[in-house]
GUTIGU-725949 format. One record per residue: residue in one letter; x, y, z of N, C-alpha, C, O, CB in turn. Coordinates in nm, 3 decimals. Glycine has a CB too. Example, Ala and Ser with C-alpha at 12.3 -4.5 7.8 and 13.67 -1.06 7.14 Angstrom:
<fidos>
FIDO   type       nc1       nc2       nc3      cac1      cac2      cac3       cc1       cc2       cc3       oc1       oc2       oc3      cbc1      cbc2      cbc3
FIDO      A     1.319    -0.569     0.780     1.230    -0.450     0.780     1.320    -0.330     0.780     1.424    -0.332     0.846     1.131    -0.447     0.905
FIDO      S     1.285    -0.225     0.708     1.367    -0.106     0.714     1.290     0.003     0.787     1.341     0.114     0.804     1.408    -0.060     0.572
</fidos>
This chain:
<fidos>
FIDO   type       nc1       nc2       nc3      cac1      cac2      cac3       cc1       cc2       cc3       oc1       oc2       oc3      cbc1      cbc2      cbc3
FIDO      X    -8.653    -0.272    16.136    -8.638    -0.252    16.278    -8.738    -0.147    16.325    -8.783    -0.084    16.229    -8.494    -0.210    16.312
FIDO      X    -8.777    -0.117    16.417    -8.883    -0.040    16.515    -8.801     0.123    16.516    -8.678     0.122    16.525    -8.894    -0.132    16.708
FIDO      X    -8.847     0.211    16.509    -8.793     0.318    16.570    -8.897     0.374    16.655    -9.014     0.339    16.643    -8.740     0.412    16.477
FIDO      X    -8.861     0.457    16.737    -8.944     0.476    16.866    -8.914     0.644    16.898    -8.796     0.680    16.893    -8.885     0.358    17.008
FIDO      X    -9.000     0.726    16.925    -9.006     0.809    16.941    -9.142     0.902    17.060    -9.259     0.922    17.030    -8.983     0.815    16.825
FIDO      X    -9.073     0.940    17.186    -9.092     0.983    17.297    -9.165     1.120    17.296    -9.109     1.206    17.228    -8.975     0.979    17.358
FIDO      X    -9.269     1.154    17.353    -9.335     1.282    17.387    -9.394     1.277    17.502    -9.433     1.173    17.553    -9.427     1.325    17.299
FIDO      X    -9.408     1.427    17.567    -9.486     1.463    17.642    -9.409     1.533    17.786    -9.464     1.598    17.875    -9.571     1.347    17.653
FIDO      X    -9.292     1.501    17.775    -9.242     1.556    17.891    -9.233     1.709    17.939    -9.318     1.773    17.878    -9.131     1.512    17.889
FIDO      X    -9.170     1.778    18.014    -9.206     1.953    18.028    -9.193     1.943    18.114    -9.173     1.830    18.159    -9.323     2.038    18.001
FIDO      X    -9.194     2.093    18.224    -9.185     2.112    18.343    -9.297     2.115    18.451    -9.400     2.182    18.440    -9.129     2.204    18.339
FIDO      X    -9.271     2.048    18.539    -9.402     2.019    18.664    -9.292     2.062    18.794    -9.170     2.058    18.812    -9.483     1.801    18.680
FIDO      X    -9.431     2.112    18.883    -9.423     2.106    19.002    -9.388     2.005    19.106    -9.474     1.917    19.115    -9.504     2.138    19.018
FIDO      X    -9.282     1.992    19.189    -9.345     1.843    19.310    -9.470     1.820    19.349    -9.541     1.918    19.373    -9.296     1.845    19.457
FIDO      X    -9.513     1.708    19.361    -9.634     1.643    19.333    -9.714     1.622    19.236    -9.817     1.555    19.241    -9.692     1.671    19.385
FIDO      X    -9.650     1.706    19.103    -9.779     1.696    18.982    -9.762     1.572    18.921    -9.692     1.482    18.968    -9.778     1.815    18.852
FIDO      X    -9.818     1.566    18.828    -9.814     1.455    18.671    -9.778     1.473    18.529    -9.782     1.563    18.445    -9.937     1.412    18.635
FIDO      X    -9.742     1.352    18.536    -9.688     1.416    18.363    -9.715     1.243    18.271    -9.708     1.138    18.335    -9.434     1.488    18.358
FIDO      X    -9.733     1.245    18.177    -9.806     1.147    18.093    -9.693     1.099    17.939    -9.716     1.133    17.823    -9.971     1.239    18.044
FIDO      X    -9.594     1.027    17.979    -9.478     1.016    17.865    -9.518     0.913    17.790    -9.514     0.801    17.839    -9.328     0.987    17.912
FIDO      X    -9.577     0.939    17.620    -9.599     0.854    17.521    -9.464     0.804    17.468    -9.354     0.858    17.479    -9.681     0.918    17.421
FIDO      X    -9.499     0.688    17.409    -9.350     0.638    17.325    -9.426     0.578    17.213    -9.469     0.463    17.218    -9.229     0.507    17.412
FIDO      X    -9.444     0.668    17.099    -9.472     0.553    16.963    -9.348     0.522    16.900    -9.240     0.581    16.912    -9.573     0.613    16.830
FIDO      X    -9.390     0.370    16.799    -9.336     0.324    16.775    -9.384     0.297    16.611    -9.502     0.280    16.583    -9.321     0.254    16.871
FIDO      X    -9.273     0.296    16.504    -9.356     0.251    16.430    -9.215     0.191    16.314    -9.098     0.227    16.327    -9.484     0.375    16.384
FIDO      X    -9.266     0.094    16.207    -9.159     0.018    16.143    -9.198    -0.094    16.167    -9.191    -0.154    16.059    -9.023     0.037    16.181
FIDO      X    -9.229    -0.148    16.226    -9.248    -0.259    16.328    -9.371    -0.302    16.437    -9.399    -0.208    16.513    -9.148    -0.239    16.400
FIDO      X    -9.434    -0.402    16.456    -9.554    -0.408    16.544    -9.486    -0.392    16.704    -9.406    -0.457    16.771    -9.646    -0.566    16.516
FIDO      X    -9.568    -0.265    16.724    -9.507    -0.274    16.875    -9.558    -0.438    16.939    -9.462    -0.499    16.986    -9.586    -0.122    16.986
FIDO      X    -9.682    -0.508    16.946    -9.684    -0.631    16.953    -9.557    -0.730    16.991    -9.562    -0.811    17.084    -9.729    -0.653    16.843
FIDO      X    -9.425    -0.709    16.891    -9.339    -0.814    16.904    -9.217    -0.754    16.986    -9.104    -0.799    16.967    -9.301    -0.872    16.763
FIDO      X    -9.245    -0.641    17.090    -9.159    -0.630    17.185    -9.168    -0.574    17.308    -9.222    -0.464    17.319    -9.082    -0.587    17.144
FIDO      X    -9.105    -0.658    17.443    -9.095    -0.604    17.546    -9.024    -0.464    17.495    -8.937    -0.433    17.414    -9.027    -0.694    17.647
FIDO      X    -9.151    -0.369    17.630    -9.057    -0.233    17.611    -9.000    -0.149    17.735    -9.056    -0.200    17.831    -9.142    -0.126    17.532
FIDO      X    -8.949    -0.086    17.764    -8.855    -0.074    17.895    -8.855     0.083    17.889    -8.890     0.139    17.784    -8.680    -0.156    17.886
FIDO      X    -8.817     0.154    17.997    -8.835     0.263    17.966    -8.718     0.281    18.101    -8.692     0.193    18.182    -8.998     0.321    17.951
FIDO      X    -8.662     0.413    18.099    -8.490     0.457    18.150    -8.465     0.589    18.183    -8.483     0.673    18.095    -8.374     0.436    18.034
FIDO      X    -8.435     0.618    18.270    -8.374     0.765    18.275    -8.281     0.828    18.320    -8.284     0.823    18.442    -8.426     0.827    18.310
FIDO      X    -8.205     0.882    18.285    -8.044     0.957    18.310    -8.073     1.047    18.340    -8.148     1.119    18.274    -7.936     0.984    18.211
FIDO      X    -8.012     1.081    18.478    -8.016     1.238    18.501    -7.823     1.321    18.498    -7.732     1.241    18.476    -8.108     1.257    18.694
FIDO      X    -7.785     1.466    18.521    -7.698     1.450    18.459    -7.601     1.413    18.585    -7.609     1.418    18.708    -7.675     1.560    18.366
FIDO      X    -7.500     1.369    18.481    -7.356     1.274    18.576    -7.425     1.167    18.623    -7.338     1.101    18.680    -7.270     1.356    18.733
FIDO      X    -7.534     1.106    18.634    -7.576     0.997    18.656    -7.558     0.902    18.587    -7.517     0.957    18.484    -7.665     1.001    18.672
FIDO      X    -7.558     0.745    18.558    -7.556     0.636    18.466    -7.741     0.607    18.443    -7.836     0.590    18.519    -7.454     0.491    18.545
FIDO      X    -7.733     0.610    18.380    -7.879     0.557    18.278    -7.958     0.439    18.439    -7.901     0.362    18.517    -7.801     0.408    18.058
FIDO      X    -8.073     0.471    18.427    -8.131     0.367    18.502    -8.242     0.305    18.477    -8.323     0.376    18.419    -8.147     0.398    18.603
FIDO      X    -8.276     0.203    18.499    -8.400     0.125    18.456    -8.557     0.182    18.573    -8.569     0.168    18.694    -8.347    -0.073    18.482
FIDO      X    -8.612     0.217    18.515    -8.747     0.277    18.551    -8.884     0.220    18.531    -8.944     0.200    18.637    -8.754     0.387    18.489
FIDO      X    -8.953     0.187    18.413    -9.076     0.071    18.425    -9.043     0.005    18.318    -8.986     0.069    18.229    -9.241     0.116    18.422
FIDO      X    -9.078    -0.176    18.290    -9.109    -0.259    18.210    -9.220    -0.232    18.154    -9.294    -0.140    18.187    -9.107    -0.362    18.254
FIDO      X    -9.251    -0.357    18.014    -9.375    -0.395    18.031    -9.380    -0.527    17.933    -9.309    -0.536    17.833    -9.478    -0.273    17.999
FIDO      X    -9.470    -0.627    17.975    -9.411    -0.737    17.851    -9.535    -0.699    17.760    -9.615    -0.605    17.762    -9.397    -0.940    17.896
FIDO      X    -9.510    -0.858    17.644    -9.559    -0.742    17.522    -9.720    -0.770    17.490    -9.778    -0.710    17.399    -9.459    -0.766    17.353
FIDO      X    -9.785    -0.867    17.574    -9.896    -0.824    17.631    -9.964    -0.795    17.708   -10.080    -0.835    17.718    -9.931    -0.842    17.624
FIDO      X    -9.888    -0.689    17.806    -9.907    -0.638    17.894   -10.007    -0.695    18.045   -10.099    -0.647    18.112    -9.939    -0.542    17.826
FIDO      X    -9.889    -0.883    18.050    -9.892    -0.922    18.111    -9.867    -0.936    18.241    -9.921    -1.001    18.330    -9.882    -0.947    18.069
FIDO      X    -9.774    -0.862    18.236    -9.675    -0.840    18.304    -9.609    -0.652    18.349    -9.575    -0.569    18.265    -9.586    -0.928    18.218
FIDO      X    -9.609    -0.637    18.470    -9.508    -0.506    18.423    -9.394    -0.516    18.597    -9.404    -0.574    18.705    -9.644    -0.291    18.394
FIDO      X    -9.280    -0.404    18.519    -9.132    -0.361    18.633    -9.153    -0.255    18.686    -9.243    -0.189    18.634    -8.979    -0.336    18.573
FIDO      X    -9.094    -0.203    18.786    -9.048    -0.106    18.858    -8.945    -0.056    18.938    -8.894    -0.132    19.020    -9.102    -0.099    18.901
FIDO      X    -8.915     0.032    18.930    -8.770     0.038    19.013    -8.830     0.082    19.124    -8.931     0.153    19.121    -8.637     0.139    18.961
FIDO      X    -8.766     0.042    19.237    -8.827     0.100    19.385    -8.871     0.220    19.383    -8.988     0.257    19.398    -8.734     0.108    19.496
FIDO      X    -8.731     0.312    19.357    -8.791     0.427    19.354    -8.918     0.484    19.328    -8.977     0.559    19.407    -8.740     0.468    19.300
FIDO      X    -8.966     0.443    19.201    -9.144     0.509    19.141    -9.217     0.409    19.146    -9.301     0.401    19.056    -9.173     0.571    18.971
FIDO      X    -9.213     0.297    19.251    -9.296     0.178    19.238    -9.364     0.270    19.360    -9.311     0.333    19.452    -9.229    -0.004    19.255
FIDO      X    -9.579     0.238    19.299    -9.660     0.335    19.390    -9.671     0.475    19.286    -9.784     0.519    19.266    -9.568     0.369    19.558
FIDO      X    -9.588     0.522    19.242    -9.622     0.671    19.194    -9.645     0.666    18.998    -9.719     0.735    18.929    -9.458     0.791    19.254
FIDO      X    -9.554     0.565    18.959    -9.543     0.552    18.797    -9.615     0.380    18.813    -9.612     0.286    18.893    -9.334     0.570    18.712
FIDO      X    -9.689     0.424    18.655    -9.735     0.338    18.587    -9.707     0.315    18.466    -9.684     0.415    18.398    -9.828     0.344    18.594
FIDO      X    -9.701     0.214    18.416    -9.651     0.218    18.252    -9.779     0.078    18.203    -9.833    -0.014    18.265    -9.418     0.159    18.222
FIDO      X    -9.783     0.122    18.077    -9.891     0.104    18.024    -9.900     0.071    17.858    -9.832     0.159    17.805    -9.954     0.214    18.064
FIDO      X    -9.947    -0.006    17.767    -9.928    -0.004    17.631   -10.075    -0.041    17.568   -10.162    -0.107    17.623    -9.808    -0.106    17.589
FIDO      X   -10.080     0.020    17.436   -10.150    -0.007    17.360   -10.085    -0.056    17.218   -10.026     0.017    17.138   -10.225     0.090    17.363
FIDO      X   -10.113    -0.218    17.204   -10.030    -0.238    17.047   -10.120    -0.196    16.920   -10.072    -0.191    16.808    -9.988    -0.416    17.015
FIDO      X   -10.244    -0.170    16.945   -10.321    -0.165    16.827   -10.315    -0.007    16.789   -10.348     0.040    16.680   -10.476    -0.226    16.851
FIDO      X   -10.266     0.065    16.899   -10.217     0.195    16.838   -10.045     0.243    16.857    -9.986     0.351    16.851   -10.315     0.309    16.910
FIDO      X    -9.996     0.083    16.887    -9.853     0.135    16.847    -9.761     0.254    16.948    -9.678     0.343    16.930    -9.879     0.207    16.699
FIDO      X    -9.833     0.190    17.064    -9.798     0.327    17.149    -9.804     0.264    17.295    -9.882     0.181    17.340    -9.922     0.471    17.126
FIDO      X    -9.672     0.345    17.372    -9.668     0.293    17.478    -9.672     0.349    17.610    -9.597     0.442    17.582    -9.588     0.239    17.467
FIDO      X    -9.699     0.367    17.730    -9.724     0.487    17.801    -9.625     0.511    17.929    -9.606     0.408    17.994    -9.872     0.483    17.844
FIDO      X    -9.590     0.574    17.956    -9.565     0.609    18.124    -9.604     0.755    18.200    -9.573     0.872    18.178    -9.402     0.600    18.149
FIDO      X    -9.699     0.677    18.314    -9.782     0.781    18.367    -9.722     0.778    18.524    -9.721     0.680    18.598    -9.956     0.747    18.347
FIDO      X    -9.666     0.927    18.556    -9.603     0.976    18.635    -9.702     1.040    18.743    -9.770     1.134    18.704    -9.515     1.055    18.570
FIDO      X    -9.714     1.003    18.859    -9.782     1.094    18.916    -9.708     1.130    19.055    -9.588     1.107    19.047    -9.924     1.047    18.927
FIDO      X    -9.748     1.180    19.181    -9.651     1.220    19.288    -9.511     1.244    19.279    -9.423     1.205    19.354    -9.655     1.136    19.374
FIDO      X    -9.499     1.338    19.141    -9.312     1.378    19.120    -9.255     1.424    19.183    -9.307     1.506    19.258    -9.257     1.451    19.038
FIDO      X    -9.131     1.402    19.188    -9.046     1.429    19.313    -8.868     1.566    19.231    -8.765     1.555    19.165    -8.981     1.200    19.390
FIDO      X    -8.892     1.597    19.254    -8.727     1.712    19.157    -8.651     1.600    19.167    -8.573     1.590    19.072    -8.618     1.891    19.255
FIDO      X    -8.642     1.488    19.266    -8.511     1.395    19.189    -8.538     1.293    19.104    -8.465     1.198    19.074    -8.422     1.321    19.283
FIDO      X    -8.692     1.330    19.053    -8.762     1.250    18.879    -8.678     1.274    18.827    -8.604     1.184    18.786    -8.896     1.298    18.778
FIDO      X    -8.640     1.458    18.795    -8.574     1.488    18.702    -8.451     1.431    18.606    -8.340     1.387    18.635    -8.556     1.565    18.745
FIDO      X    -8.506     1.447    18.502    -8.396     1.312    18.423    -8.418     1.340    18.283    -8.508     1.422    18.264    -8.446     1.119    18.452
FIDO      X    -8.342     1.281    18.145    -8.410     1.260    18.053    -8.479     1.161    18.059    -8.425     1.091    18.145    -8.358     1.262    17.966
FIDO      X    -8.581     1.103    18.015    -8.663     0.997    18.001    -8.678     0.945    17.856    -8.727     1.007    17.762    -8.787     1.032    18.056
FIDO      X    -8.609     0.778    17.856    -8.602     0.726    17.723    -8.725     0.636    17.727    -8.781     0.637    17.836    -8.460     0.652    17.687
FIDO      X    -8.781     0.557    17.634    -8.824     0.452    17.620    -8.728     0.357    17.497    -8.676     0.408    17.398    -8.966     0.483    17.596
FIDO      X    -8.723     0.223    17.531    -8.640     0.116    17.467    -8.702    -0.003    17.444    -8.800    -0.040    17.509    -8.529     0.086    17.539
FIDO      X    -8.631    -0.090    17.319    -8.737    -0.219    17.293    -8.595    -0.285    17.314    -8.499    -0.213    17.342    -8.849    -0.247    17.120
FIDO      X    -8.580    -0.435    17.298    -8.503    -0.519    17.274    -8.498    -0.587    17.165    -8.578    -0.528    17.092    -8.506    -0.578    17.348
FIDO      X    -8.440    -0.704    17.087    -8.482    -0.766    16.981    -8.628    -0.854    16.984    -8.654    -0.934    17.074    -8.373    -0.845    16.951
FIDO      X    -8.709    -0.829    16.882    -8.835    -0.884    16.895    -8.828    -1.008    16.983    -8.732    -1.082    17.004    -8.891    -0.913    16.762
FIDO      X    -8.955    -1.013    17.030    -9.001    -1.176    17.105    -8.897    -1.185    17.234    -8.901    -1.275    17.318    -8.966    -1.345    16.978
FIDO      X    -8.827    -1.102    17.233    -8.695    -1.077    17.377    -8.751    -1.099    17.518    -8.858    -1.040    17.506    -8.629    -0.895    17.390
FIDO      X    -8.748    -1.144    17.641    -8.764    -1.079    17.731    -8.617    -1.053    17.818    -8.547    -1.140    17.871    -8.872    -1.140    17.793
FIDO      X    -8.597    -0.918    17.815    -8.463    -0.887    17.865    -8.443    -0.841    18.015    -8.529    -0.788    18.086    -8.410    -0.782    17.779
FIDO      X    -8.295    -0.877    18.055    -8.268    -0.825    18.133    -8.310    -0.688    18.205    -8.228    -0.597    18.198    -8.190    -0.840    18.105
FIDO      X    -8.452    -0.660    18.288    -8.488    -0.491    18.252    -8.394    -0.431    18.341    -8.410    -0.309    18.334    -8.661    -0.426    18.288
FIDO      X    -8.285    -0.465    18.440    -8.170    -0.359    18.514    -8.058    -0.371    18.342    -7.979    -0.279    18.361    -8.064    -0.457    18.726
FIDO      X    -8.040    -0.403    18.272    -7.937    -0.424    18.195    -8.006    -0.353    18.044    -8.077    -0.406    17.958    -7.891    -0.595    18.199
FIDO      X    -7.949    -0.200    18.055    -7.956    -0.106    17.907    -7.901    -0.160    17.833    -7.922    -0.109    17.724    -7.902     0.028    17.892
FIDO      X    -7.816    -0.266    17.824    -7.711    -0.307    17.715    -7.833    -0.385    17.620    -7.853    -0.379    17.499    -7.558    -0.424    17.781
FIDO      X    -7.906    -0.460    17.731    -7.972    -0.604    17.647    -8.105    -0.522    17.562    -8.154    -0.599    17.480    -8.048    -0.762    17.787
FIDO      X    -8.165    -0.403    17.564    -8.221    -0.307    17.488    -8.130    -0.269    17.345    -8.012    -0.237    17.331    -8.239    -0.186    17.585
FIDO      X    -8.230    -0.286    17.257    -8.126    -0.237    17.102    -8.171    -0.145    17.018    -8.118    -0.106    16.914    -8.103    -0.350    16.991
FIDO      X    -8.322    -0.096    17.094    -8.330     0.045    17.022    -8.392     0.144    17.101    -8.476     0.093    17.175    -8.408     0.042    16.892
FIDO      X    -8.384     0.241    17.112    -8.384     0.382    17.147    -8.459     0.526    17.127    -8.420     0.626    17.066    -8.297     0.399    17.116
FIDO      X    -8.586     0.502    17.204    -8.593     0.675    17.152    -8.460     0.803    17.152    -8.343     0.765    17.150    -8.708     0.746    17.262
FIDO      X    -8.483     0.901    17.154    -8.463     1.002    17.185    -8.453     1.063    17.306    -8.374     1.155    17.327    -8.517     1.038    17.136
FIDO      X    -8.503     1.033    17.360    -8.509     1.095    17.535    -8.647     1.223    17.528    -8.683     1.276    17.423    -8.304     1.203    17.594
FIDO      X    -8.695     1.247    17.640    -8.765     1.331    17.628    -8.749     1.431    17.766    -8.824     1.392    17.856    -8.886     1.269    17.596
FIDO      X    -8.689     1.522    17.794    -8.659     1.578    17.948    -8.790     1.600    18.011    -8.883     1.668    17.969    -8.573     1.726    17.956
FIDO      X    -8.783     1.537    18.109    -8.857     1.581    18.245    -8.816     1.677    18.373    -8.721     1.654    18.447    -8.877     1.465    18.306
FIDO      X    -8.889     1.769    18.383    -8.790     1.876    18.497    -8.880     1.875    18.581    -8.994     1.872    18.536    -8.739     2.045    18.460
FIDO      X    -8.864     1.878    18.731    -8.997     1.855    18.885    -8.892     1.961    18.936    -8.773     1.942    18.961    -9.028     1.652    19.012
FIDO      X    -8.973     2.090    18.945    -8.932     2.196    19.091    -8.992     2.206    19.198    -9.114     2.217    19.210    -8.936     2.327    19.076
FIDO      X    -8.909     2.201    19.287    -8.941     2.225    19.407    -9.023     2.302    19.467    -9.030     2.301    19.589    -8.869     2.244    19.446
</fidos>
């Protein structure tokens, strides 16, 4: 199975940028849509950018559609989300997620995702 593991997040200003890697390794990132999510607290988990798995395709949630981009490279196993015009209600942990290989899943539905980084916190002050 794939395990996946998230960097880059930290604290920014409103309006700055921030650049969230997700490698992956066990597994060819190649054989999966990857989804990426963020919970802030007392909130329920939310779906934030797609991407299919040759980056044919990509999602957005209204909210950061215009400000986030998400992005992959399979030949280095690595997947991106690039944040720019942050807002303090970014603030969240920020996961990235795959589904079962060759999947294309539900991207509002965390359930249909089956593996999991870590989260990586993002904090935007005012």
């Amino acid at each position: 199975q794939v395990q996946l593991v998230e960097s880059g997040g930290g604290l920014v200003q409103a309006g700055g940028s921030l650049r969230l890697s997700c490698a992956a390794s066990g597994r060819s990132l190649s054989n999966y849509y990857m989804g990426w999510f963020r919970q802030a607290p007392g909130k329920e988990r939310e779906f934030v950018a797609g991407i299919s798995r040759t980056s044919t395709s990509t999602s957005y949630a209204d909210s950061v559609k215009g400000r986030f981009t998400t992005s992959r490279d399979n030949a280095k196993g690595t997947a991106y989300l690039q944040m720019d015009s942050l807002k303090p209600e970014d603030t969240a942990v920020y996961y990235c997620a795959a589904p079962r290989p060759l999947v294309r899943p539900r991207i509002n539905s965390p359930s249909e995702f089956n593996y999991w980084g870590q989260g990586t916190q993002v904090t935007v002050s005012s």
